[in-house]
C-alpha positions as CSV (number, residue, x, y, z in Angstrom):
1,X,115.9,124.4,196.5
2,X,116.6,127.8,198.1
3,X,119.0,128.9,195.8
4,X,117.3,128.0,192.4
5,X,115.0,130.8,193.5
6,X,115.9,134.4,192.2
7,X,114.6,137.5,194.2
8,X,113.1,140.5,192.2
9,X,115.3,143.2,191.7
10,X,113.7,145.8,193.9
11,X,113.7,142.8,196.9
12,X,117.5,142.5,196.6
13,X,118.5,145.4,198.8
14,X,116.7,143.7,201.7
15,X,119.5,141.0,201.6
16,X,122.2,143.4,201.6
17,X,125.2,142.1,203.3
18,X,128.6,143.3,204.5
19,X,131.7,140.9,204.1
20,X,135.1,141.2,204.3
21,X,137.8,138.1,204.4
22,X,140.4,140.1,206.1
23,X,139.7,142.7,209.3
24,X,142.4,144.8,207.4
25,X,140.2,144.8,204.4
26,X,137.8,147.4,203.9
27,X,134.0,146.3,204.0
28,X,132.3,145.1,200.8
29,X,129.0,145.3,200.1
30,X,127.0,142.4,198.9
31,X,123.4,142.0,197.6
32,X,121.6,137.8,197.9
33,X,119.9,137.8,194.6
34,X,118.3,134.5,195.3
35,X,116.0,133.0,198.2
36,X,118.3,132.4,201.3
37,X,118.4,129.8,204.2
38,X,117.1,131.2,207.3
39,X,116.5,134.9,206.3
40,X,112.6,135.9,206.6
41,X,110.0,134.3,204.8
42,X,112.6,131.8,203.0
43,X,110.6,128.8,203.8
44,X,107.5,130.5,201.9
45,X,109.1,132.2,199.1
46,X,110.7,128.9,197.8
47,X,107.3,126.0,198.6
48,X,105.2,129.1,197.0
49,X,107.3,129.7,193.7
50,X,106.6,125.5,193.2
51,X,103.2,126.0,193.9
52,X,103.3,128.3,191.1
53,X,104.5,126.5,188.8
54,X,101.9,123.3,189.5
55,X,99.1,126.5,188.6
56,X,101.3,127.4,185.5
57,X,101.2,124.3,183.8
58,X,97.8,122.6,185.4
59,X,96.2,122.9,181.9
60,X,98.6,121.3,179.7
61,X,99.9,118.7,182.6
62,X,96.7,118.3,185.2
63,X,98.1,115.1,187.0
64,X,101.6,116.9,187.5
65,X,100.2,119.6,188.5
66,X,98.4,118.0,191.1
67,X,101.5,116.1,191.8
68,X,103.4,119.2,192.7
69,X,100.4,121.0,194.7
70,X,99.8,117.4,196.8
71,X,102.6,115.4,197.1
72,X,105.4,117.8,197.9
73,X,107.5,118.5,201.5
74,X,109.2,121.4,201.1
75,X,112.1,119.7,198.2
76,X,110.9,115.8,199.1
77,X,108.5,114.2,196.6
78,X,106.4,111.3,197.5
79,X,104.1,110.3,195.2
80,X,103.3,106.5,193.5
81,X,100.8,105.2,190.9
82,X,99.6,101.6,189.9
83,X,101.8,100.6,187.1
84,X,105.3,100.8,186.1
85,X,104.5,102.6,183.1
86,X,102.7,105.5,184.4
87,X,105.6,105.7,186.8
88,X,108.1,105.8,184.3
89,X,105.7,108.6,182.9
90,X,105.0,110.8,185.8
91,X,108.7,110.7,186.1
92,X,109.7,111.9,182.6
93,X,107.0,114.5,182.6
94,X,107.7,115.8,186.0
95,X,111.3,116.3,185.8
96,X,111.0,117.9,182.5
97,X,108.3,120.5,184.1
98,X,110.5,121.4,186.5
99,X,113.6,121.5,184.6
100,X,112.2,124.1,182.9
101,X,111.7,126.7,185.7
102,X,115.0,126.0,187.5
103,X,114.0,123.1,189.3
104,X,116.3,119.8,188.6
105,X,115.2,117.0,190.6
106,X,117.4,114.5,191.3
107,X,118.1,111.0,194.3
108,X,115.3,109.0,192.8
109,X,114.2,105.9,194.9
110,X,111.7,103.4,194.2
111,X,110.7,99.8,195.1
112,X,110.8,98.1,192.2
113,X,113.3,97.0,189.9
114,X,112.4,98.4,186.7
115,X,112.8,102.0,188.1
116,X,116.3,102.2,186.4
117,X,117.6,105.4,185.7
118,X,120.2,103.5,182.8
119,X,116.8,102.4,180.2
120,X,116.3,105.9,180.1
121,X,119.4,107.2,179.5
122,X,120.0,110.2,182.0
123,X,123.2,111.0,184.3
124,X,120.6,111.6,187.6
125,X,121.1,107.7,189.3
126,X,118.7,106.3,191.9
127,X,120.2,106.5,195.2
128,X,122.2,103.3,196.1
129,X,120.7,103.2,199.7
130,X,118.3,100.6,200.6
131,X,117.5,102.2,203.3
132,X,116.4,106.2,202.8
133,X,114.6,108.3,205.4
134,X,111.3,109.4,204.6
135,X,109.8,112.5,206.4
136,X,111.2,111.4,209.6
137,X,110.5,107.6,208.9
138,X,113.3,104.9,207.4
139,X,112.1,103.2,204.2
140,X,112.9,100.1,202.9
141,X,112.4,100.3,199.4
142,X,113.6,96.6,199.0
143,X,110.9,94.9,201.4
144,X,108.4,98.1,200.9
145,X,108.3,98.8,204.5
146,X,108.4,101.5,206.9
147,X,110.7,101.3,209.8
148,X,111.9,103.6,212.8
149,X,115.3,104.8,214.0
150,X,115.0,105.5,217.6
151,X,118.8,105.8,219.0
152,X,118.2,106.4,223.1
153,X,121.5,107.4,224.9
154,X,121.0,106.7,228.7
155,X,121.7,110.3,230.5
156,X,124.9,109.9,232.5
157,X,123.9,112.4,234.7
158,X,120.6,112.1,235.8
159,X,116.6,112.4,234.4
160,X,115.6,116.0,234.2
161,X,112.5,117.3,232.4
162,X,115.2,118.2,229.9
163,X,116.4,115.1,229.1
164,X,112.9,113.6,229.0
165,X,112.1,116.4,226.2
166,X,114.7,115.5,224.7
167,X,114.3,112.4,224.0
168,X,110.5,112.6,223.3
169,X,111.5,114.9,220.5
170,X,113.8,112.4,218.8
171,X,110.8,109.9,218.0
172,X,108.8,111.2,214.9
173,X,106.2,109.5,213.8
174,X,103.9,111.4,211.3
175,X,101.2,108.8,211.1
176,X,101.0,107.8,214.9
177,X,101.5,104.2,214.3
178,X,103.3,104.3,217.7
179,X,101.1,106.2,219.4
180,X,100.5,104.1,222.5
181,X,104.3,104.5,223.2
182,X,104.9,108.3,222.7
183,X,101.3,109.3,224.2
184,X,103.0,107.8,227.7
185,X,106.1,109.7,227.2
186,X,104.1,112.9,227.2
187,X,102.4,111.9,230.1
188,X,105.2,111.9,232.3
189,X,106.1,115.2,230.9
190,X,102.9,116.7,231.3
191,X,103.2,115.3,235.3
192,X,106.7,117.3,235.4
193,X,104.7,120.6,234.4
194,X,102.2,119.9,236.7
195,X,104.5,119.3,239.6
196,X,106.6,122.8,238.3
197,X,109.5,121.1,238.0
198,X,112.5,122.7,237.0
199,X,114.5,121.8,233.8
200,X,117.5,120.4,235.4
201,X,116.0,119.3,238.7
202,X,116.0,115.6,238.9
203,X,112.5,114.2,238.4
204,X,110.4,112.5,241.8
205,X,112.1,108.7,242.1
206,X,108.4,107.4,241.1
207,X,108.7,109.2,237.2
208,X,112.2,108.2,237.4
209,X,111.3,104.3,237.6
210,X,108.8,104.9,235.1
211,X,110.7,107.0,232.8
212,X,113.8,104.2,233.1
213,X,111.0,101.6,232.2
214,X,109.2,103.4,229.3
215,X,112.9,104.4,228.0
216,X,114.0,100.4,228.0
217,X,111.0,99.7,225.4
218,X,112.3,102.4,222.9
219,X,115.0,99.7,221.6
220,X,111.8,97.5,220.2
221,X,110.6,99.8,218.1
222,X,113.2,99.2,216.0
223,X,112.4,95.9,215.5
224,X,109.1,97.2,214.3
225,X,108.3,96.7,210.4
226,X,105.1,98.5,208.5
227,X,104.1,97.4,205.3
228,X,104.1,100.8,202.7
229,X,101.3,99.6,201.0
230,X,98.0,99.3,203.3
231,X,95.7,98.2,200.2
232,X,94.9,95.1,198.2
233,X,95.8,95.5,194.7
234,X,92.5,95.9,192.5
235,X,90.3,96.0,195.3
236,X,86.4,95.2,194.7
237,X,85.7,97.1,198.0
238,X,87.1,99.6,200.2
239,X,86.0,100.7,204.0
240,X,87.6,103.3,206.2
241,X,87.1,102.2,209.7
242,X,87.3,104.9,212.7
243,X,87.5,104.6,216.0
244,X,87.8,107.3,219.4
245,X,88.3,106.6,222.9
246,X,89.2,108.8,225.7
247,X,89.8,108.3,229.4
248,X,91.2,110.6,232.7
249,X,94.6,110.5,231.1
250,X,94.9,111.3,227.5
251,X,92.5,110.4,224.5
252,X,92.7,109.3,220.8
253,X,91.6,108.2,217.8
254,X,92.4,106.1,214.9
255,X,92.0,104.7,211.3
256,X,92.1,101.6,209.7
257,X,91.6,100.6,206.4
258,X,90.0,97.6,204.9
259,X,89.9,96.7,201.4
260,X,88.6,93.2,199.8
261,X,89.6,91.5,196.6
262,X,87.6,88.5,196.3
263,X,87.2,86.2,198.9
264,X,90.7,88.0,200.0
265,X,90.4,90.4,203.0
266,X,93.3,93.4,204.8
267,X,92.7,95.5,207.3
268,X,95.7,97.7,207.9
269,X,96.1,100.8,210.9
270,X,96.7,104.0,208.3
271,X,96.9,106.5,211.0
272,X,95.9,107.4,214.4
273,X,96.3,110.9,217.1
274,X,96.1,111.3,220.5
275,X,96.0,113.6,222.8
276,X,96.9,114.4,226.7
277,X,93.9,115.3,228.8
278,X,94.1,119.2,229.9
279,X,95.4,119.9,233.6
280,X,92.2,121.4,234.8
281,X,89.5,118.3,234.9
282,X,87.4,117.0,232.9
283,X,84.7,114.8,233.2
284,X,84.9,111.3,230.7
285,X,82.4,112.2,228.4
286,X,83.5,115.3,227.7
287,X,86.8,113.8,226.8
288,X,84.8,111.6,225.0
289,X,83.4,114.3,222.6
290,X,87.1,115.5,222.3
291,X,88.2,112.1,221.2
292,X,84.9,112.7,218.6
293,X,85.9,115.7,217.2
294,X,89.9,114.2,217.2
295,X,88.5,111.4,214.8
296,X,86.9,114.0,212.7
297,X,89.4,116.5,211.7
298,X,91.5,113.1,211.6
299,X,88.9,111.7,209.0
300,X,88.7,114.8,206.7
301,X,92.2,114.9,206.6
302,X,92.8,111.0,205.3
303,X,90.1,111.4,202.9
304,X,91.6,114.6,201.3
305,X,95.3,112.7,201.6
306,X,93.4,109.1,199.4
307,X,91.9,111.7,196.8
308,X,88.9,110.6,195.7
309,X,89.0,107.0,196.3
310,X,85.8,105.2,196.5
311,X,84.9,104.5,200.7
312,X,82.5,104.1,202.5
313,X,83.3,105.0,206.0
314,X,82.1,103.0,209.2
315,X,82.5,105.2,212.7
């Protein structure tokens, strides 16, 4: 994605390099015309320039437009609609708008069948993967479910507080459908900092039994399957449900959704957060109104992410 951006011509002398393949060569002098990897302000320069183009083309193409601005991680797209058709649509038209600036998308992946790349014609295949990762997550585009990859390596030489962050920072999970797990994980680490330990000091034998315990229950959440798609089809009615809770120790909050098609009823978890309560005390019901305010900003954020859909909300 970098690299399909070009820099303006009076920019270019800020990426000025020097190269030379041989020491016995003289120095050459070398200037990056196009957004780089790792030099300053990369990251920006390349999301922004695709931003721009969603505002470029928002009055001939709103939904792509909106596409691009919303659904967008850095070069990964994830975006879905309700019929094959307007799949097949937002596909054509999207790669097309892009195409056009520079932009050639490519490693489709979808869970249904139809999604061939050979009825339309092009040389850009779906990936043959099953299995494709998915901001952190593993996705099952066969069986539409979400799944995590957690590989823990017992430390050979002891449990330090590295080690510990270590492994804490291998387990992503963007929606916080594991949260009771990892929110323990950061409580023993939050008890190292407390106890100013150092990083490669072995930890007190009472975190070590716990760590060893908590660190034997990683394996099952492998075994854990999420269904993709938290919604009845055609749904008659739609509820968000929220709920908060704190204690001593760490507080939370979380979201479920429940939709009804009939007499047919599903309630799914959609996301949830938590939080480790702050060294210096405080009392429960001011964690309380911190577990409050973490269902709010959690709230405002799902409703902007289900644009526009009709809820009523239940707290």
């Amino acid at each position: 994605m970098y690299r399909q951006v070009f820099v303006s011509n009076e920019c270019t002398d800020l990426q000025r390099i020097l190269w030379r393949s041989d020491i016995r060569q003289p120095l050459h002098h070398y200037r990056l015309n196009t957004v780089t990897y790792g030099t300053a302000s990369a990251a920006f320069l390349a999301i922004r320039s695709l931003q721009q183009i969603a505002h470029d083309i928002k009055q001939d193409l709103p939904r792509i437009s909106s596409i691009i601005l919303r659904d967008f991680y850095v070069d990964d797209l994830l975006t879905g609609t309700n019929t094959i058709s307007q799949a097949f649509e937002i596909k054509r038209q999207l790669t097309e708008a892009l195409q056009h600036y520079g932009f050639e998308l490519r490693k489709w992946q979808s869970n249904i069948d139809e999604f061939d790349q050979n009825k339309e014609g092009t040389d850009h295949c779906l990936t043959k993967d099953i299995e494709t990762k998915t901001l952190g997550l593993v996705w099952n585009s066969a069986t539409d479910t979400l799944h995590y990859r957690v590989k823990f390596i017992p430390p050979t030489s002891g449990v330090t507080k590295r080690t510990i962050l270590s492994t804490i920072s291998q387990i992503f999970d963007p929606l916080g459908l594991i949260a009771p797990t990892t929110v323990r994980a950061k409580l023993v680490l939050q008890k190292l900092w407390q106890l100013q330990t150092h990083w490669d000091e072995s930890i007190p034998e009472e975190l070590h039994s716990t760590w060893i315990k908590l660190c034997n229950g990683f394996s099952a959440l492998n075994t854990i399957k999420i269904h993709r798609h938290a919604f009845l089809n055609n749904f008659d009615d739609f509820q968000i449900h929220g709920f908060c809770d704190a204690s001593q120790t760490a507080y939370g909050a979380c979201i479920y959704i429940r939709t009804r098609k009939g007499n047919k009823v599903r309630t799914s978890l959609l996301t949830s957060k938590t939080r480790v309560a702050p060294l210096k005390g405080l009392t429960v019901p001011r964690l309380e109104l911190c577990g409050a305010l973490l269902l709010a900003n959690l709230l405002t954020n799902t409703l902007r992410a289900l644009n526009n859909v009709p809820t009523s909300i239940i707290l």
